[in-house]
C-alpha positions as CSV (number, residue, x, y, z in Angstrom):
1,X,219.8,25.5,116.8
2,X,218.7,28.8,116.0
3,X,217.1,30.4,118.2
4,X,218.9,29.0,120.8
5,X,217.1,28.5,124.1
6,X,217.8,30.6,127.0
7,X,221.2,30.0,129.1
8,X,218.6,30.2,132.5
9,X,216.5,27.2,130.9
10,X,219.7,25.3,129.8
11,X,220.7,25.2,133.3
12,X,217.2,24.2,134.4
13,X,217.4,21.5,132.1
14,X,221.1,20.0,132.9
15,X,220.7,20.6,136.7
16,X,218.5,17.4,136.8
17,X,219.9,15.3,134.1
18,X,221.7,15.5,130.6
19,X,220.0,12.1,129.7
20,X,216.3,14.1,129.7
21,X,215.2,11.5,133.0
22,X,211.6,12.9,134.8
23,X,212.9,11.2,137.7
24,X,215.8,9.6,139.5
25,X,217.2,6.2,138.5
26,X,219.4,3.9,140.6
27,X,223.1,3.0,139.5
28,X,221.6,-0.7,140.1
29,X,219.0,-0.3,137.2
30,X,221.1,1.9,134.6
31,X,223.6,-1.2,135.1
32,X,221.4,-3.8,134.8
33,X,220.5,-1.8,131.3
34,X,224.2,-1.5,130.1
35,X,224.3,-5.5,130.6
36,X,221.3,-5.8,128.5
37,X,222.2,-3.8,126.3
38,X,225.9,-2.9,126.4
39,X,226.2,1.0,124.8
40,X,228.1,3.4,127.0
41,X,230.6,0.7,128.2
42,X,231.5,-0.5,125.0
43,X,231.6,3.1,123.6
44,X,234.0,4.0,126.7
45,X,236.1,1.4,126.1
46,X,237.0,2.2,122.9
47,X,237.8,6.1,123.8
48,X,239.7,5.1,126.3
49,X,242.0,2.4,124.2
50,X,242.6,4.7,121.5
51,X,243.3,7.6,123.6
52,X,246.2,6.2,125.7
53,X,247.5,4.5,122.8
54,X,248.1,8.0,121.4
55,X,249.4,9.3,124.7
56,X,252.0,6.4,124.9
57,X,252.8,5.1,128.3
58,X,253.3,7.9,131.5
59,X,253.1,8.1,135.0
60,X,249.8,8.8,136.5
61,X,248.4,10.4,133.8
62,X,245.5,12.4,134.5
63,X,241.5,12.7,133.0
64,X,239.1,15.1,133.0
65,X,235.9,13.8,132.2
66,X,233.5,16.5,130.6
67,X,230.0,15.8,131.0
68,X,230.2,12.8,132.6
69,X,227.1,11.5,132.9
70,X,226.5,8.3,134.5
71,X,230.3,7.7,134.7
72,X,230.8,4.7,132.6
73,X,233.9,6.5,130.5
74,X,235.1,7.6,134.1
75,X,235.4,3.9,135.3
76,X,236.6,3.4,131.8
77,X,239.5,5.8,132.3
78,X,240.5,4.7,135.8
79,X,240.3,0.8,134.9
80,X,242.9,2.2,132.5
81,X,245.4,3.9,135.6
82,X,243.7,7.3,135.0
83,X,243.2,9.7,137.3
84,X,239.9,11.2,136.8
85,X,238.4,14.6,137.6
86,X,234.8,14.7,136.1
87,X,232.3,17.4,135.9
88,X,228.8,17.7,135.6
89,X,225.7,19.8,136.3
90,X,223.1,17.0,136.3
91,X,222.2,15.7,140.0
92,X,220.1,12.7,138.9
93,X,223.2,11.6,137.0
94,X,226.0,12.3,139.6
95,X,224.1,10.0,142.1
96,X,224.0,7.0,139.3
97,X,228.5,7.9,138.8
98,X,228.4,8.2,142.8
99,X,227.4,4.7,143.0
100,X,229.5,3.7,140.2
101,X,232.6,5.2,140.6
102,X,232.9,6.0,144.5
103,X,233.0,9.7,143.9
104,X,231.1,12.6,143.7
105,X,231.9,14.9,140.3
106,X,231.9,18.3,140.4
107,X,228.2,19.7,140.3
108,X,229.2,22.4,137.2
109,X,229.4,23.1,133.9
110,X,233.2,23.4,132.1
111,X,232.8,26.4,131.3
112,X,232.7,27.7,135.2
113,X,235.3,24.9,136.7
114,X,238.6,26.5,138.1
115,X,240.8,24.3,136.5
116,X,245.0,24.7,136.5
117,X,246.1,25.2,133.0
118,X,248.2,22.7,131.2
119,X,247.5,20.3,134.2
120,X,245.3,17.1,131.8
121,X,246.9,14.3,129.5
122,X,243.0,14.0,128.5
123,X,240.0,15.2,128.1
124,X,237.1,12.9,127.6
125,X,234.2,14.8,125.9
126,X,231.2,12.3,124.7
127,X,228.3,13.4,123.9
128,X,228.6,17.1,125.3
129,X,229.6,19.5,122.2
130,X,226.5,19.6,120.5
131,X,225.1,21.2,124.2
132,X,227.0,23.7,124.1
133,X,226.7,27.2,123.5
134,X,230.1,28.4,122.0
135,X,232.2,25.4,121.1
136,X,235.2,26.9,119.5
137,X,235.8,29.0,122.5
138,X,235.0,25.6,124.8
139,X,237.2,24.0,122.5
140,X,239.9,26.8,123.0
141,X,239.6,26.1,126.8
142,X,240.2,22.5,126.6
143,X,243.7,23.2,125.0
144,X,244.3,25.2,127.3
145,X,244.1,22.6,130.2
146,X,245.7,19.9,128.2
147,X,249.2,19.1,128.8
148,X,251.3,19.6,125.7
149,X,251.1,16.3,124.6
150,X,247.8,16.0,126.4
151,X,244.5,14.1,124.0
152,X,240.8,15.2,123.6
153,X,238.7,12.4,122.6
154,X,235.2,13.3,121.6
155,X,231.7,11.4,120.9
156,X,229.1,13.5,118.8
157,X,226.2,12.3,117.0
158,X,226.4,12.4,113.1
159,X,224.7,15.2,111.5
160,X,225.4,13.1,107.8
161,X,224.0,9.9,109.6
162,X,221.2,7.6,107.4
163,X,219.1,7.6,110.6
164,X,219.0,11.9,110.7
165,X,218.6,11.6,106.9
166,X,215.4,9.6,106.9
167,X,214.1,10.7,110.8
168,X,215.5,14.3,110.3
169,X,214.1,15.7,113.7
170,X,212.5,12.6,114.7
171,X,215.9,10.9,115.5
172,X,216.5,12.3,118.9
173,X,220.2,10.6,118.5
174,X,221.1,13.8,116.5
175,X,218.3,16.3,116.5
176,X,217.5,16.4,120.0
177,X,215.5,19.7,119.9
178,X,216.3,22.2,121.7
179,X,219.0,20.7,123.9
180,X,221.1,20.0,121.1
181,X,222.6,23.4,120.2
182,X,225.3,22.3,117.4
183,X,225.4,19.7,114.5
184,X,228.4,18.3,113.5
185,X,229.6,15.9,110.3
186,X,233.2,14.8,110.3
187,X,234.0,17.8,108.4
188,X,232.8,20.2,110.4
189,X,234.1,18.5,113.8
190,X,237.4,19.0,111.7
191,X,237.4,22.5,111.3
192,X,235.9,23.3,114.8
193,X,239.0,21.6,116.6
194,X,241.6,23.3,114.4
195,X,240.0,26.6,115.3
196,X,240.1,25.7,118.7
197,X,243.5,25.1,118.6
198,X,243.7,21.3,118.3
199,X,244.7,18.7,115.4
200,X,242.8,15.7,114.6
201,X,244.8,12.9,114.5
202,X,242.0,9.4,113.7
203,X,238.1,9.2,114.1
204,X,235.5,6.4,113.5
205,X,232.0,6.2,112.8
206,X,230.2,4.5,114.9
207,X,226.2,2.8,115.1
208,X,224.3,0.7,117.2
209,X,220.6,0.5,117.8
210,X,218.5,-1.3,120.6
211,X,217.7,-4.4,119.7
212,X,214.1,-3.7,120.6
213,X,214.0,0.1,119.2
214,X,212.3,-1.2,116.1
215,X,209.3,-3.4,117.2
216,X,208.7,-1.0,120.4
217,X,208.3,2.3,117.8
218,X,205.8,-0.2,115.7
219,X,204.2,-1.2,118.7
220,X,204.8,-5.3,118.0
221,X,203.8,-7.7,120.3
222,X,204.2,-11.5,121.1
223,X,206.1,-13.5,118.7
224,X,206.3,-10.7,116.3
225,X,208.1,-9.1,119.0
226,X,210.5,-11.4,119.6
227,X,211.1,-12.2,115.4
228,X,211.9,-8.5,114.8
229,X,214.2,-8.1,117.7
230,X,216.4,-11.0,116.8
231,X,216.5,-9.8,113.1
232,X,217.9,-6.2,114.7
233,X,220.5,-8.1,117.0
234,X,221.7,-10.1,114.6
235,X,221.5,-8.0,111.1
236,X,223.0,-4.6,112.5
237,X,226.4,-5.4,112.6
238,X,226.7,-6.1,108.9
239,X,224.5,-3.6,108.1
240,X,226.1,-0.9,110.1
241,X,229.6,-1.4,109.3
242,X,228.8,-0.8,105.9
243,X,227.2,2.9,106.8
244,X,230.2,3.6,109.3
245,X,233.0,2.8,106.5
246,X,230.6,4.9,104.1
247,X,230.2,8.0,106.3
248,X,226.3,7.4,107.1
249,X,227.4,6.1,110.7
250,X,225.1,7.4,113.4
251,X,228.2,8.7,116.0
252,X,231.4,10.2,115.0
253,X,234.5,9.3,117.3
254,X,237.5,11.6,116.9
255,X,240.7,12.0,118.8
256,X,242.6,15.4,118.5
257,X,246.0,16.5,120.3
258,X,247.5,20.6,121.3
259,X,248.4,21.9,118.3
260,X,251.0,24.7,118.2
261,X,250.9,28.1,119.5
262,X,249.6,30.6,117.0
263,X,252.6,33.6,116.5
């Protein structure tokens, strides 16, 4: 994002919510939403799985969930025997993971946590690199309070998606102007965690759309409503596992551990 918006506005921004809310929601309606829908908890799950299959079995292992959000990948991680420290500057959202998760995350950005070096088996980062403002040097930092054998699993939207090639900025999945500061294809999330000191080791692509999204953006009602929304339901998957195994998949999973100390 060039020019970048101010650091002062960013934190204006985040201090009420990372999902862009105008007001406050209750954990009782973003829940009744995942069931309707089920995004975040499905996308959790799958973080989570391959995550501590990499890690291998240990005792206690801890989490640190970056940008937490509304805590779905933070439930996801202690369902799992995690223990989870999570961070995050939005107040809307911390009530909704408050209700959710029984605790209260830290009300602060990464970047200004005191956090023990070395003391993590993994980090959970969905959704958060493209916010931020230097993410080889945030990237830097989260080896540096990962364990040795310690995992970083990371959620970013796909800059080589089809739905940023055909929307470009209209697809607020990836071009969320001006929040999103960083684009990344799988390439480029590549290089930025070997630069940061950590080696991929397996990613995914990932898509999934609301099964209303289309006939709400073309304004459809009745029983052309309820036609085009059961087309969406039940022609995505097909659809979209072609584009993920082609490259064109609208999220990019990818799971990274330490790499060696540079002489």
């Amino acid at each position: 994002m060039n020019p970048r918006p101010t650091r002062d506005w960013l934190k204006e921004i985040y201090h009420r919510s990372g999902h862009g809310l105008a007001a406050p929601v209750s954990p009782e309606s973003v829940l009744a939403r995942e069931v309707r829908f089920p995004n975040s908890s499905l996308d959790a799950a799958r973080l989570i799985r391959v995550s501590s299959r990499l890690l291998g079995r240990g005792d206690k292992p801890r989490a640190l969930d970056i940008g937490s959000g509304y805590g779905f990948y933070t439930a996801a991680a202690k369902r799992a025997g995690y223990e989870v420290t999570a961070l995050n500057p939005g107040v809307w959202e911390n009530d909704v993971f408050e209700g959710i998760n029984g605790f209260r995350p830290l009300n602060c950005f990464f970047e200004e946590a005191n956090l023990r070096p070395g003391s993590f088996d993994l980090v959970i980062l969905s959704q958060v690199l493209e916010h931020v403002e230097e993410p080889h040097a945030f990237l830097r930092r989260i080896r540096a309070v990962l364990k040795p054998t310690g995992v970083v699993a990371i959620a970013v939207p796909n800059v080589n998606s089809l739905f940023a090639r055909l929307l470009g900025v209209r697809d607020n999945a990836c071009f969320w102007v001006p929040e999103h500061l960083n684009y990344f294809s799988v390439r480029g999330l590549r290089l930025a965690l070997k630069r940061g000191g950590l080696l991929p080791r397996t990613h995914c692509l990932v898509s999934r759309l609301r099964p209303d999204a289309v006939s709400q953006r073309l304004h459809l009602r009745g029983a052309a409503t309820a036609l085009t929304d059961s087309c969406i339901r039940w022609l995505q998957k097909p659809l979209f596992g072609i584009t993920d195994r082609i490259g064109l998949g609208q999220h990019i999973n990818m799971w990274a551990v330490v790499g060696p100390d540079k002489a």
